[in-house]
N, CA and C atoms as a LAMMPS dump frame, in Angstrom:
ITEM: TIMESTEP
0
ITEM: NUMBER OF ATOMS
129
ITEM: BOX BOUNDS ff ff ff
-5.0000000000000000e+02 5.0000000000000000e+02
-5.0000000000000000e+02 5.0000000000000000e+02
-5.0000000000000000e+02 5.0000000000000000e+02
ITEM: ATOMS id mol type element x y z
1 1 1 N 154.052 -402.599 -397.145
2 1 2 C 152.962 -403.05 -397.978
3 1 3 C 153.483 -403.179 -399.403
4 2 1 N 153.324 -404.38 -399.998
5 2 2 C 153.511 -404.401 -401.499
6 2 3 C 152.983 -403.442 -402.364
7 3 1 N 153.608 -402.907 -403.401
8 3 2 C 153.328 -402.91 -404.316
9 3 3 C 152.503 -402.881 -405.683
10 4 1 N 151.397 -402.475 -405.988
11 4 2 C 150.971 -403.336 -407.258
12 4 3 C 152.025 -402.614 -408.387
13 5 1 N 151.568 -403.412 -409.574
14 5 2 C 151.984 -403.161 -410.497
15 5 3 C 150.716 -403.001 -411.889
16 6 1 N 151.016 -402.001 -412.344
17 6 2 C 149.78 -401.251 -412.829
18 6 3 C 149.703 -402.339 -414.116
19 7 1 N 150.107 -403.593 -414.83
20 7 2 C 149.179 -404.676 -415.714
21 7 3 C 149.335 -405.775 -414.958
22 8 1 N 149.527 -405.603 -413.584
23 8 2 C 148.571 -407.018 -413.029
24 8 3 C 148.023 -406.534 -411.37
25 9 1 N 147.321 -405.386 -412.293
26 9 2 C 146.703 -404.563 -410.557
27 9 3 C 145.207 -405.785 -410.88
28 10 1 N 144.724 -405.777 -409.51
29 10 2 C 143.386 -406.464 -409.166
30 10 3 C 142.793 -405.809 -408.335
31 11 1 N 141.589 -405.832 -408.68
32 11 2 C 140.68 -404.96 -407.857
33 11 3 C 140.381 -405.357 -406.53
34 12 1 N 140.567 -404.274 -405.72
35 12 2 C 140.396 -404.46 -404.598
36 12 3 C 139.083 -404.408 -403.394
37 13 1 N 138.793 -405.528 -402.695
38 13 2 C 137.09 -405.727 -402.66
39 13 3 C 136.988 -404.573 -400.953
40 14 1 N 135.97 -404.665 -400.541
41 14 2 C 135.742 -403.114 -399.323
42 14 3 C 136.616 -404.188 -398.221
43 15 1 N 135.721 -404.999 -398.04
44 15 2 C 136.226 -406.089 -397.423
45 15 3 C 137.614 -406.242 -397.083
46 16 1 N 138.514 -406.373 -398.089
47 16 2 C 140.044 -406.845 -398.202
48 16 3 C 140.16 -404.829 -397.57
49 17 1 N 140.162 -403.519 -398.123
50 17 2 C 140.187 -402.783 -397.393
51 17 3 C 139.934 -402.734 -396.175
52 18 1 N 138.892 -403.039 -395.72
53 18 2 C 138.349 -402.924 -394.469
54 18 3 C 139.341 -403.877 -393.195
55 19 1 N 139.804 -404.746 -394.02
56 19 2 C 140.558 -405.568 -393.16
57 19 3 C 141.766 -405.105 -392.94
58 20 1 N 142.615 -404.42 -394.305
59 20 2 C 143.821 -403.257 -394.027
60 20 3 C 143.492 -402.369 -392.747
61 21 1 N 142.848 -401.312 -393.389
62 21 2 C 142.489 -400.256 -391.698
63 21 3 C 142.233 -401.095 -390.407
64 22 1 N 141.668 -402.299 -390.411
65 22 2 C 142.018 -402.856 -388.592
66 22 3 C 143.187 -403.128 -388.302
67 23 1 N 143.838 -403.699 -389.298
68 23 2 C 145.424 -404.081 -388.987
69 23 3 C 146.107 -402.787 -389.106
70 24 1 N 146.294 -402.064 -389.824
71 24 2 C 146.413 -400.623 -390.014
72 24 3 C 146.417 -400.068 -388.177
73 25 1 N 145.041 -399.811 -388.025
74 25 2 C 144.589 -399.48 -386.595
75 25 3 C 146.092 -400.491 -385.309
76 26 1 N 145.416 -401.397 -385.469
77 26 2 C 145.559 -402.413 -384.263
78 26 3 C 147.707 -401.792 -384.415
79 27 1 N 147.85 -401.592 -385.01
80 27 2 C 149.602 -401.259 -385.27
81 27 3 C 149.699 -400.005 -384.692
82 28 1 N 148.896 -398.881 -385.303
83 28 2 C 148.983 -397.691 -384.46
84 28 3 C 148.764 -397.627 -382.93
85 29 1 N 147.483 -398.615 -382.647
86 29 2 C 147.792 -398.757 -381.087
87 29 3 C 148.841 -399.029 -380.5
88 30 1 N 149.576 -400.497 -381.11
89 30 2 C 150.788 -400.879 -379.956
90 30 3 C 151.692 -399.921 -380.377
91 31 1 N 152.125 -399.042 -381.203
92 31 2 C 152.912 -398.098 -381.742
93 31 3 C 152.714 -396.97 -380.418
94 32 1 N 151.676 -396.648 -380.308
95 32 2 C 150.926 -395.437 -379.134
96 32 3 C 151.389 -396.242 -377.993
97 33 1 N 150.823 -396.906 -377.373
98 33 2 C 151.318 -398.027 -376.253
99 33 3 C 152.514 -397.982 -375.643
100 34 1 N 153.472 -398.355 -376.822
101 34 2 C 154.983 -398.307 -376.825
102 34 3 C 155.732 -397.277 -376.187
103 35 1 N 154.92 -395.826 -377.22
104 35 2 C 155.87 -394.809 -377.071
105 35 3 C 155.59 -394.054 -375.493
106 36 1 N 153.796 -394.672 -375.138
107 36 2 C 153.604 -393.619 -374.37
108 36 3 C 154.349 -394.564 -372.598
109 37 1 N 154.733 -396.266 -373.129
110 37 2 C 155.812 -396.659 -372.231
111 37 3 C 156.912 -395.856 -371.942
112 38 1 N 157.123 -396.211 -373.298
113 38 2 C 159.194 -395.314 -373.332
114 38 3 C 159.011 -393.84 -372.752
115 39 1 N 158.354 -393.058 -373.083
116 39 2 C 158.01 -391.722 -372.11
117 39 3 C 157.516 -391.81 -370.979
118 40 1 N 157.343 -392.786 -370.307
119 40 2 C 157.06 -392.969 -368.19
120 40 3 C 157.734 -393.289 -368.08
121 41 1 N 158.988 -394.091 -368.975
122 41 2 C 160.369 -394.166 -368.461
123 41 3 C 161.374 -393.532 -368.258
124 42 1 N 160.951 -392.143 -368.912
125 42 2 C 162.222 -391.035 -369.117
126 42 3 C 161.511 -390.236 -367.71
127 43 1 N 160.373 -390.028 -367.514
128 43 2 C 159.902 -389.128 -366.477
129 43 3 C 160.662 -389.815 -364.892
């Protein structure tokens, strides 16, 4: 994730948040997904 820079920070609307945490989310799933693959493969 970029960066701001504190004299050209912009405010950030719930919205534009709200849309971070699903993508946020939706990453931790295939992240979970992944690992809990790679571990039925070692069993």
């Amino acid at each position: 994730m970029s960066r701001q820079i504190a004299s050209a920070y912009q405010q950030v609307t719930v919205a534009e948040l709200e849309a971070r945490v699903r993508g946020l989310e939706t990453q931790v799933a295939h992240l979970t997904e992944m690992l809990e693959a790679l571990t039925e493969e070692r069993d």
